[in-house]
C-alpha positions in Angstrom: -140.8 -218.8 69.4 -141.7 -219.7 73.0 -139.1 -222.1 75.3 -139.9 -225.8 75.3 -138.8 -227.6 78.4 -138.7 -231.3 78.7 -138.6 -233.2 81.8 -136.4 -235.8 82.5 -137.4 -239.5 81.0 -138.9 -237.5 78.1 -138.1 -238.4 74.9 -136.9 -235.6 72.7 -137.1 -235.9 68.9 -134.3 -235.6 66.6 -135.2 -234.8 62.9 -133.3 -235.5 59.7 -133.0 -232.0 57.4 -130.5 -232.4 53.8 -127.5 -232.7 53.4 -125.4 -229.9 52.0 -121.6 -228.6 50.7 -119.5 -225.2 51.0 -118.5 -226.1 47.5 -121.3 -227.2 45.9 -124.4 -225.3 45.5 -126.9 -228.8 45.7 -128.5 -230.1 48.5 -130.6 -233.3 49.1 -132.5 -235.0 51.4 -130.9 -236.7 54.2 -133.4 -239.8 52.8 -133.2 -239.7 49.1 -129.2 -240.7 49.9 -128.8 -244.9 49.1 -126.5 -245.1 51.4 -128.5 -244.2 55.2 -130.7 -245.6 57.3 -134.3 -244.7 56.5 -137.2 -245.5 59.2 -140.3 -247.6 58.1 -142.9 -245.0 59.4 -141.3 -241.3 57.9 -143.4 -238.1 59.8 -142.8 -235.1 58.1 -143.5 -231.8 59.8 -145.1 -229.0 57.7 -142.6 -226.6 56.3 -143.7 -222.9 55.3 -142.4 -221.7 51.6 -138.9 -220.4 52.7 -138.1 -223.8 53.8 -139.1 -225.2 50.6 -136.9 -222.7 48.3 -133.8 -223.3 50.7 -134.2 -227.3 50.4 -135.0 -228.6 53.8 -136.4 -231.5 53.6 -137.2 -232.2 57.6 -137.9 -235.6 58.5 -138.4 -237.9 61.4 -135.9 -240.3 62.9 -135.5 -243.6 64.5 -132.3 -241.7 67.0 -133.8 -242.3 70.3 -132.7 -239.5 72.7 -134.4 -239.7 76.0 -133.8 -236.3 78.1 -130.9 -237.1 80.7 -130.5 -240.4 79.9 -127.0 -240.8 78.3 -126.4 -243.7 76.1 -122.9 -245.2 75.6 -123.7 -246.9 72.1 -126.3 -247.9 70.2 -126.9 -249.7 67.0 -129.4 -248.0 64.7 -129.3 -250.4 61.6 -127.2 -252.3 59.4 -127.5 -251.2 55.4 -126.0 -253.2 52.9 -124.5 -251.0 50.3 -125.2 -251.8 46.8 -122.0 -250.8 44.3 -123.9 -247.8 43.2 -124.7 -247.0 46.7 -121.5 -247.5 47.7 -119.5 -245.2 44.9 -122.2 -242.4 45.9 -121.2 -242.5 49.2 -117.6 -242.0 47.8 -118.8 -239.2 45.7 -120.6 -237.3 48.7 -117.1 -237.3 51.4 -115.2 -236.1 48.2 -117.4 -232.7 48.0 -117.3 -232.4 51.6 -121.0 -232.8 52.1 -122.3 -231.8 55.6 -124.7 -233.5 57.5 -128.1 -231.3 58.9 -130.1 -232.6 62.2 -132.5 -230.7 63.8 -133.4 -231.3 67.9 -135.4 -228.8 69.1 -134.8 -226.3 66.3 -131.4 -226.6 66.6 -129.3 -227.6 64.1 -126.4 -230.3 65.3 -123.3 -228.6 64.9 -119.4 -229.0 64.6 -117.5 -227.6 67.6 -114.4 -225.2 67.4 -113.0 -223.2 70.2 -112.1 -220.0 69.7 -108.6 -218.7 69.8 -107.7 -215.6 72.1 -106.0 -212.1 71.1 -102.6 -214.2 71.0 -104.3 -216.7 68.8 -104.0 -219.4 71.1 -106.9 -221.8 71.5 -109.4 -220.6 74.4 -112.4 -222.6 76.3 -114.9 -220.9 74.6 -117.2 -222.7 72.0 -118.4 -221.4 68.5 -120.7 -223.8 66.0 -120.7 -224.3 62.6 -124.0 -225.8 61.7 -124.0 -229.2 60.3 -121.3 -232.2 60.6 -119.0 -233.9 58.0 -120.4 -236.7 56.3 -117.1 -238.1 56.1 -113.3 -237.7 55.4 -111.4 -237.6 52.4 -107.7 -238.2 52.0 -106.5 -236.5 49.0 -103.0 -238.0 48.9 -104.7 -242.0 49.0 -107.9 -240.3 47.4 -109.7 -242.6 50.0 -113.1 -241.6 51.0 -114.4 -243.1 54.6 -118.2 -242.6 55.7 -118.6 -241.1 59.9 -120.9 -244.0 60.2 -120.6 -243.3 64.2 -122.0 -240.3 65.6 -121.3 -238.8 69.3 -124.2 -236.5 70.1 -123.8 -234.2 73.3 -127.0 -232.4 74.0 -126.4 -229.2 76.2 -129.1 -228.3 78.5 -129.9 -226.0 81.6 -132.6 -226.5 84.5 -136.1 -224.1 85.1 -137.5 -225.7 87.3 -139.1 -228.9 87.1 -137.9 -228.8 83.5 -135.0 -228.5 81.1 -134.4 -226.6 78.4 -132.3 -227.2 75.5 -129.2 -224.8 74.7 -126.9 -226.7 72.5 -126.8 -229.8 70.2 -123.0 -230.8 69.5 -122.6 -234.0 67.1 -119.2 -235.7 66.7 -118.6 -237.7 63.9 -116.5 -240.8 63.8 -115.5 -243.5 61.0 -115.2 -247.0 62.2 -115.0 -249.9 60.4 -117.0 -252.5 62.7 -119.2 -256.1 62.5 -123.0 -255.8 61.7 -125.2 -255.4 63.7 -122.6 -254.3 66.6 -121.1 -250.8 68.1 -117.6 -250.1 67.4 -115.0 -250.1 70.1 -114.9 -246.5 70.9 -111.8 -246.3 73.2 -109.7 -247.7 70.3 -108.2 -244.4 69.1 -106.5 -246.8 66.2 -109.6 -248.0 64.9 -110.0 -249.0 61.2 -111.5 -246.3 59.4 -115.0 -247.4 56.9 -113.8 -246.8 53.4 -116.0 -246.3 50.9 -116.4 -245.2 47.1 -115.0 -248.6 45.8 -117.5 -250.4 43.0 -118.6 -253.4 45.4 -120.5 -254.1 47.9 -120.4 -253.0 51.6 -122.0 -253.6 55.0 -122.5 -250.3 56.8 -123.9 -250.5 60.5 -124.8 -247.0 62.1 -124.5 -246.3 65.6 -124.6 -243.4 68.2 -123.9 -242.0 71.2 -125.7 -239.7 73.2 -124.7 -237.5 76.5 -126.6 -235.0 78.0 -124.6 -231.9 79.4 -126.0 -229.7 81.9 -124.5 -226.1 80.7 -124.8 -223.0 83.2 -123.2 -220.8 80.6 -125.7 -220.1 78.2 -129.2 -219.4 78.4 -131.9 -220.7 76.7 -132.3 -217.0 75.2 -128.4 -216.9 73.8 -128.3 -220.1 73.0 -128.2 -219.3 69.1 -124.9 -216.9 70.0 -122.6 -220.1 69.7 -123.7 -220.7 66.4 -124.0 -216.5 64.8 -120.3 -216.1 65.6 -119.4 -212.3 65.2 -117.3 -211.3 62.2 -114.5 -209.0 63.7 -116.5 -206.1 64.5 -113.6 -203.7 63.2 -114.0 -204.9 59.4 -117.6 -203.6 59.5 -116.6 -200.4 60.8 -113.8 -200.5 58.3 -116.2 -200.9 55.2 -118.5 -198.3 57.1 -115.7 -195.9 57.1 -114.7 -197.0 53.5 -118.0 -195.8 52.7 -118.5 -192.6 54.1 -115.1 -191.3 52.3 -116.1 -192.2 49.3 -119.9 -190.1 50.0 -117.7 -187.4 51.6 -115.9 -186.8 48.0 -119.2 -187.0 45.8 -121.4 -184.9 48.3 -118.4 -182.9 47.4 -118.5 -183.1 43.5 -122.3 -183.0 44.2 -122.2 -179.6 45.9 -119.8 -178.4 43.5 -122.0 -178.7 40.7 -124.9 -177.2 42.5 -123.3 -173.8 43.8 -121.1 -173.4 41.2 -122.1 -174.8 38.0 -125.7 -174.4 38.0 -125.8 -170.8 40.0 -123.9 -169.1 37.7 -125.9 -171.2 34.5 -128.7 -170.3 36.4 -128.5 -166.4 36.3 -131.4 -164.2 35.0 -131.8 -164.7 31.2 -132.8 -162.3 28.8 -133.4 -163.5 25.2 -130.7 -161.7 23.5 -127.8 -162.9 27.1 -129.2 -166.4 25.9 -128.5 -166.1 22.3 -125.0 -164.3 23.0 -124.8 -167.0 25.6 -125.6 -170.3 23.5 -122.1 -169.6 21.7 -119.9 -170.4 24.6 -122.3 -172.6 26.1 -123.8 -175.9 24.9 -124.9 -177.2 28.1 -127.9 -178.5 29.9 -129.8 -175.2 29.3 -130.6 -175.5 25.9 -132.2 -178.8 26.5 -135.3 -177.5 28.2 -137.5 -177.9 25.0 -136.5 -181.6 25.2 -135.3 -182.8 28.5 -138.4 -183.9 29.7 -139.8 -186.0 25.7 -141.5 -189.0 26.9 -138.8 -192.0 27.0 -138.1 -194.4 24.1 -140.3 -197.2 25.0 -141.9 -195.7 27.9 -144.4 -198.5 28.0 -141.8 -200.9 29.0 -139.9 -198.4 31.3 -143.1 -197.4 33.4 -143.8 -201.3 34.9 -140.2 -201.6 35.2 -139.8 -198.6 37.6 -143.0 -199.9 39.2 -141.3 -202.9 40.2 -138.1 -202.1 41.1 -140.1 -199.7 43.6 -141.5 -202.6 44.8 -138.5 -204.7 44.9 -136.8 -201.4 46.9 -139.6 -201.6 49.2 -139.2 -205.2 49.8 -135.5 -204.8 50.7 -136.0 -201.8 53.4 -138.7 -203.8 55.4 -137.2 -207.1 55.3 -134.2 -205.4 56.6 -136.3 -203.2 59.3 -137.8 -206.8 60.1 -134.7 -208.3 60.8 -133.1 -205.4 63.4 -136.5 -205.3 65.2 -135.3 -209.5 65.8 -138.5 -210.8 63.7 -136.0 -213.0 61.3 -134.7 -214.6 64.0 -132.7 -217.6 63.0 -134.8 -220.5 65.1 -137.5 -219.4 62.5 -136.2 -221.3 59.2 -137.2 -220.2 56.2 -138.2 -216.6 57.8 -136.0 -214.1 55.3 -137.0 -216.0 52.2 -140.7 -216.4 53.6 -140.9 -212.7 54.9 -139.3 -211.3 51.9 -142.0 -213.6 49.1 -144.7 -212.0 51.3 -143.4 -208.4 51.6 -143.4 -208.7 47.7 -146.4 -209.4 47.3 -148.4 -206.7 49.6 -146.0 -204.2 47.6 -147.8 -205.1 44.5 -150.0 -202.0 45.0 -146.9 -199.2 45.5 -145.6 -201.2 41.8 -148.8 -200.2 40.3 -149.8 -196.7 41.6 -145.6 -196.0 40.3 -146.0 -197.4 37.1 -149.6 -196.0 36.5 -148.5 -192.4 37.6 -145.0 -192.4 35.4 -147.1 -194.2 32.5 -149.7 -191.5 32.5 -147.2 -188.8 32.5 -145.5 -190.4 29.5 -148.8 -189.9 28.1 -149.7 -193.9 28.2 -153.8 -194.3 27.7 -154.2 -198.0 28.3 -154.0 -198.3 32.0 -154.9 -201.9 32.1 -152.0 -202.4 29.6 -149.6 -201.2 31.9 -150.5 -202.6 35.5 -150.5 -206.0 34.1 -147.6 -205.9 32.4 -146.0 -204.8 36.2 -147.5 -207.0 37.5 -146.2 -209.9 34.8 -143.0 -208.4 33.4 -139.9 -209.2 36.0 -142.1 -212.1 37.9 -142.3 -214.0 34.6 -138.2 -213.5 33.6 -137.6 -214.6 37.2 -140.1 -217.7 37.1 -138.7 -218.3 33.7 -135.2 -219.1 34.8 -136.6 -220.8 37.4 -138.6 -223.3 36.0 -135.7 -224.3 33.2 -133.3 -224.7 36.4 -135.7 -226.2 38.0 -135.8 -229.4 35.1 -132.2 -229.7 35.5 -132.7 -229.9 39.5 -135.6 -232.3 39.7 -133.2 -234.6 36.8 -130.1 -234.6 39.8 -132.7 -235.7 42.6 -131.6 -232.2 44.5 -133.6 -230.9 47.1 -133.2 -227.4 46.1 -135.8 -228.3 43.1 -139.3 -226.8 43.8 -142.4 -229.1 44.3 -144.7 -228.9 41.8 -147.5 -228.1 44.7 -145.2 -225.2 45.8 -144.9 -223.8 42.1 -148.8 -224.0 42.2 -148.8 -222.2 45.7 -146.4 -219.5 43.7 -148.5 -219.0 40.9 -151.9 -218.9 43.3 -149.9 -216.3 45.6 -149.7 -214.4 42.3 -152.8 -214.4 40.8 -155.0 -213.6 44.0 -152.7 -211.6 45.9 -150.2 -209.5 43.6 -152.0 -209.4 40.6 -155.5 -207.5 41.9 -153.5 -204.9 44.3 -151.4 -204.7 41.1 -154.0 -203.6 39.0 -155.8 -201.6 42.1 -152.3 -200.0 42.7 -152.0 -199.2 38.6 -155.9 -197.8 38.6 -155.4 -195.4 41.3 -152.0 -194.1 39.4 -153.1 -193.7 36.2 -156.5 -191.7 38.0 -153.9 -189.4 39.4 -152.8 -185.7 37.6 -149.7 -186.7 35.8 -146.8 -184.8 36.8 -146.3 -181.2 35.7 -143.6 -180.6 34.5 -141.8 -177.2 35.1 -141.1 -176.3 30.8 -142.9 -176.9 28.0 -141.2 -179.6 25.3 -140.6 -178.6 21.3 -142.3 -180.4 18.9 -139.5 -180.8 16.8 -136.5 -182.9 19.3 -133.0 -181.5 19.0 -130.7 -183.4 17.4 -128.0 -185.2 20.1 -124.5 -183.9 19.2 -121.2 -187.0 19.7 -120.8 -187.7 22.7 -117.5 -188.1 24.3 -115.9 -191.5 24.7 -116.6 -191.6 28.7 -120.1 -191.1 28.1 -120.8 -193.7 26.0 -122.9 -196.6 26.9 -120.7 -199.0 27.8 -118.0 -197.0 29.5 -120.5 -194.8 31.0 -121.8 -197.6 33.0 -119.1 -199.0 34.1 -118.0 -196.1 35.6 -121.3 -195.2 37.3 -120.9 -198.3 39.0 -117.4 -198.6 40.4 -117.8 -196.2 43.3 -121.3 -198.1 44.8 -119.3 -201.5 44.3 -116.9 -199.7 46.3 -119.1 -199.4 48.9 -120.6 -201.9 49.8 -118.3 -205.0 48.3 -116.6 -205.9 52.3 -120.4 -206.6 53.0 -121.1 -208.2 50.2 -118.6 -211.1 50.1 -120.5 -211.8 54.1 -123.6 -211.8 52.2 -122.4 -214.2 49.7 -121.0 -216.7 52.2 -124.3 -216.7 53.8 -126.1 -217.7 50.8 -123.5 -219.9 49.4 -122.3 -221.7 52.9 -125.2 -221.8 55.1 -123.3 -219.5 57.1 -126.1 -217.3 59.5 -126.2 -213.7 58.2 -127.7 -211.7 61.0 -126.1 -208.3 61.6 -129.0 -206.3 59.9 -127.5 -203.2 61.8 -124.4 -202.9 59.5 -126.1 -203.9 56.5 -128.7 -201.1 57.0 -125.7 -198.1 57.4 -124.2 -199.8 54.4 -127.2 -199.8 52.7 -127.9 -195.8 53.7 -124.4 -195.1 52.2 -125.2 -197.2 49.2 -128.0 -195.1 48.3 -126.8 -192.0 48.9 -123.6 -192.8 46.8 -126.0 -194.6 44.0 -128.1 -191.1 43.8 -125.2 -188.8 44.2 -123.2 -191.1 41.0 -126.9 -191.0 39.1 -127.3 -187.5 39.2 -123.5 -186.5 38.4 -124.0 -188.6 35.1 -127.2 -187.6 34.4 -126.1 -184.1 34.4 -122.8 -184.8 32.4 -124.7 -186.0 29.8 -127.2 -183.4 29.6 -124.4 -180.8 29.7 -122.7 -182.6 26.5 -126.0 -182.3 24.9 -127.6 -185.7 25.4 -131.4 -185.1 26.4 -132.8 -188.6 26.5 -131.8 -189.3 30.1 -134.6 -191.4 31.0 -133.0 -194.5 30.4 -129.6 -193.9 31.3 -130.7 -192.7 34.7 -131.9 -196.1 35.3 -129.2 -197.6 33.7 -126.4 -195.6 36.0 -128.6 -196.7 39.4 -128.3 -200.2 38.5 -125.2 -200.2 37.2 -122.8 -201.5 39.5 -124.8 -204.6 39.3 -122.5 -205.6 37.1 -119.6 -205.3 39.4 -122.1 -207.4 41.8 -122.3 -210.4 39.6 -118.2 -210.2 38.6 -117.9 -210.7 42.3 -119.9 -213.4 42.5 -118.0 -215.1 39.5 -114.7 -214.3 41.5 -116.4 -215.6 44.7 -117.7 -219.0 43.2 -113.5 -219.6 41.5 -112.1 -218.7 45.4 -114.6 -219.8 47.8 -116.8 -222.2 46.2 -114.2 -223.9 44.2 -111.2 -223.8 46.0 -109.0 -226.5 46.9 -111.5 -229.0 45.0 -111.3 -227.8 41.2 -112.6 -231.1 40.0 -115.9 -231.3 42.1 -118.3 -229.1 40.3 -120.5 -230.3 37.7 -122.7 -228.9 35.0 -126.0 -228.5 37.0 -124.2 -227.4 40.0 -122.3 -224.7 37.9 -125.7 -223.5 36.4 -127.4 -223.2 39.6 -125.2 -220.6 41.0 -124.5 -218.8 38.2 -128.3 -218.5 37.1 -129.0 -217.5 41.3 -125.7 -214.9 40.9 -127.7 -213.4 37.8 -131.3 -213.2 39.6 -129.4 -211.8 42.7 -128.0 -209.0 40.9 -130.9 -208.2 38.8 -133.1 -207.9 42.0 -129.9 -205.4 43.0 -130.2 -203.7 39.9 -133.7 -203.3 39.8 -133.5 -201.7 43.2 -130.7 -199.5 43.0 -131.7 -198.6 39.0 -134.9 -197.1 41.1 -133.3 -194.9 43.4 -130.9 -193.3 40.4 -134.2 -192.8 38.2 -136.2 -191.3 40.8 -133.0 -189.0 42.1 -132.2 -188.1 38.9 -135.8 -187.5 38.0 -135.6 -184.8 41.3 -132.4 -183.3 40.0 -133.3 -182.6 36.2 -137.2 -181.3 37.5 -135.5 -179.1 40.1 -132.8 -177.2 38.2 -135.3 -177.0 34.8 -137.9 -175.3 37.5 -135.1 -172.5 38.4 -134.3 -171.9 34.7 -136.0 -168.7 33.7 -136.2 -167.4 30.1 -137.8 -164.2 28.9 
């Protein structure tokens, strides 16, 4: 992502993106709106698959922005307004829609100064991508359309060229005569009401000054725009976190040099039989413990893909601290992460193939393509049933049928074959030996007490991961939800360290609770405890979407709108689950191989 310099006289191009709300999950193209002017001769750039699955829609413009050459005012069209067109336009200031332009990869942006350790306003700037389409006045419930725009382009000098290092928009409603700029010294001017069921004459214009700026170089120039969260609230959840590994590490150890040293004393037969009276714990399970799973064909290519989901998460995020994901390249985290999936097809394979054939699975083929087919087809699924409900509301955010096409292609010649390669090389490999031999006849599993029931069990499994990592979470959120730039990869990799240290450590407490109380078919309930604060994730995101999304404008959210974040909350978590359901499996798996290794029976 090289520097482009421009030298003076040349014209620079301004691109038209979407438009987009905090408070509703729906973007569209700027040009699929009624009520904006649209050039005769449209240039679209090409946009890679991220792009596509975040909605931009870039465009060219007719804005004519000529580097160094400031323009008081200028007319860009005059669009008469149909009463559709018009009540739309209403429609769009009501739900706070913001406005996205692109000059040189950066996005026009609102300006706010920062305020000082007093909290009094300072000189220094902060962006907020994206400017307000217009302003609504609750108390008249009047909706008037910024059909003036104020562009200040900030630039700095190398040489015979300039480079540019800001791209500040100011928005203005003015109700004018067509075909003519507004008065812009008349503070007092009439605002341009819309939303009213008639017609209307809108005529665009703009302004444009460029700014020579010392202060920022072309290589921070994105700093104004990734404003810092207060440092001391990531520390803050960092610390939250490391108390709450400090006490299970504790509980952990506990169990270890306690519990299972004395439990794991020399045994002769008759100590065990005398023993088996006061004792109906984990030990007598060792005929049983390791019984292939209850639908072990199912649980095999689900553990292969949530290793390759895991696997997905730890190099996107590697990616993004080494500065790869940086955010001039749009689209890059969905992008990266769609193709970081994909190469991972083999790990999901060789996993499930190994696991399968250790379950005692025959039909290897069987398996890898059902890992390669099971979570990819729920997830396209949903998808594709949102996706009729967003190509029905005109939203950008609907996926091209040529980039459904490119999905499945991706699929078929990419996952699919290292899939299967992956699954082949697993099944070929020893299954693993496990350290006792298993009854033919399975004990029977005594009642179990209340907290270790399904339900309960769960929840509490999940409460203290939740714990961990929910101050990072709601940053996450509002990145994903309010085009806010999420880039402090460094935090989220401690937090995710602690995370899954805390989601193995909570995994192999219950895992060996409920072998103690008698229950030997951990397999599943393993996974289940990993993923299980999942469940806390997708509460939050309910509570989230009630005080962010939704508050202060109860009445704006529709059906579709509604659907399309719950259904993304509910993929989101699942790809959480399937990720942190690996790492309790596999730590549990550790745990129950390791301490059944050390028991020793005459």
């Amino acid at each position: 992502m090289g520097p482009q310099s421009f030298k003076p006289g040349e014209r620079v191009p301004l691109n038209v993106n979407r438009v987009f709300s905090e408070h509703v999950p729906l973007p569209f193209a700027y040009y699929d709106l009624p009520f904006v002017c649209k050039p005769q001769d449209v240039r679209r750039p090409w946009l890679n698959i991220g792009e596509v699955l975040r909605g931009d829609r870039i465009a060219s413009s007719d804005y004519e922005l000529t580097m160094g050459e400031d323009s008081e005012c200028r007319v860009l069209c005059t669009k008469t307004l149909t009463p559709a067109a018009n009540e739309e336009a209403g429609r769009f200031v009501e739900q706070d829609y913001l406005v996205e332009w692109i000059v040189d990869k950066l996005p026009g942006a609102t300006v706010f100064l920062k305020h000082g350790a007093d909290g009094a306003k300072t000189k220094e700037k902060e962006y907020e991508p994206g400017f307000k389409i217009g302003a609504y006045d609750k108390a008249s419930g009047h909706a008037y359309l910024n059909n003036h725009v104020s562009m200040h382009v900030l630039y700095e000098k190398r040489g015979e060229g300039r480079r540019i290092v800001g791209f500040e928009v100011y928005p203005r409603s003015i109700k004018n005569t067509a075909g003519n700029c507004p008065d812009l010294k008349d503070k007092a001017a009439t605002p341009l009401l819309v939303g009213e069921h008639k017609e209307a004459v809108v005529t665009y214009s703009y302004s444009v000054r460029w700014v020579e700026d010392t202060s920022v170089p072309w290589n921070h120039r994105w700093d104004r725009y990734l404003t810092a969260t207060d440092q001391q609230v990531h520390w803050y959840a960092i610390l939250n976190s490391a108390v709450i590994i400090l006490l299970l590490s504790g509980v952990v150890a506990i169990i270890l040099m306690r519990m299972l040293n004395r439990d794991l004393s020399m045994y002769t037969e008759e100590e065990f039989r005398d023993d088996i009276e006061e004792t109906s714990g984990w030990k007598l399970l060792h005929g049983d413990v390791f019984r292939a799973p209850n639908y072990g064909g199912l649980l095999a290519p689900l553990l292969g893909t949530t290793v390759q989901v895991m696997y997905t998460f730890i190099v996107t995020i590697l990616l993004g601290i080494l500065g790869v994901l940086s955010p001039s390249y749009r689209g890059g985290l969905l992008t990266t992460g769609i193709v970081v999936f994909l190469l991972m097809g083999g790990a999901s394979g060789y996993y499930s193939g190994h696991l399968y054939r250790t379950w005692g699975g025959t039909n290897w083929l069987k398996n890898a393509v059902m890992t390669a087919t099971l979570v990819p087809a729920l997830i396209v699924g949903a998808e594709l049933v949102l996706n009729m409900f967003l190509w029905y509301q005109a939203s950008s955010a609907a996926m091209p049928f040529s980039t459904i096409v490119l999905l499945f292609a991706l699929w078929l010649f990419i996952k699919l074959p290292l899939t299967l390669l992956g699954g082949w090389y697993g099944f070929k490999r020893q299954p693993y030996s496990e350290p006792v031999r298993t009854n033919a006849i399975p004990r029977p599993i005594p009642p179990q007490p209340g907290y270790l029931k399904p339900l309960p069990s769960i929840l509490l499994a999940g409460a203290l991961p939740f714990a961990v990592i929910f101050i990072e979470l709601f940053l996450v959120l509002k990145s994903i939800w309010q085009d806010s730039f999420y880039y402090e990869y460094g935090f989220a990799i401690i937090v995710g360290l602690i995370l899954s240290l805390t989601v193995c450590e909570t995994t192999v407490i219950m895992v060996w609770l409920s072998l103690n109380s008698g229950h030997h078919r951990w397999w599943w309930r393993a996974f289940a405890y990993g993923a299980s604060s999942s469940v806390y994730i997708f509460a939050y995101s309910v509570f989230f979407y009630f005080t962010r999304l939704r508050a202060g404008m109860p009445d704006v959210a529709g059906f579709v709108p509604t659907l399309t974040f719950f259904v993304h909350s509910l993929l989101i978590s699942a790809a959480y689950a399937l990720c942190t359901g690996s790492m309790g499996f596999f730590a549990a798996y550790f745990f129950v191989r390791r301490i059944y290794r050390m028991v020793k029976l005459s």
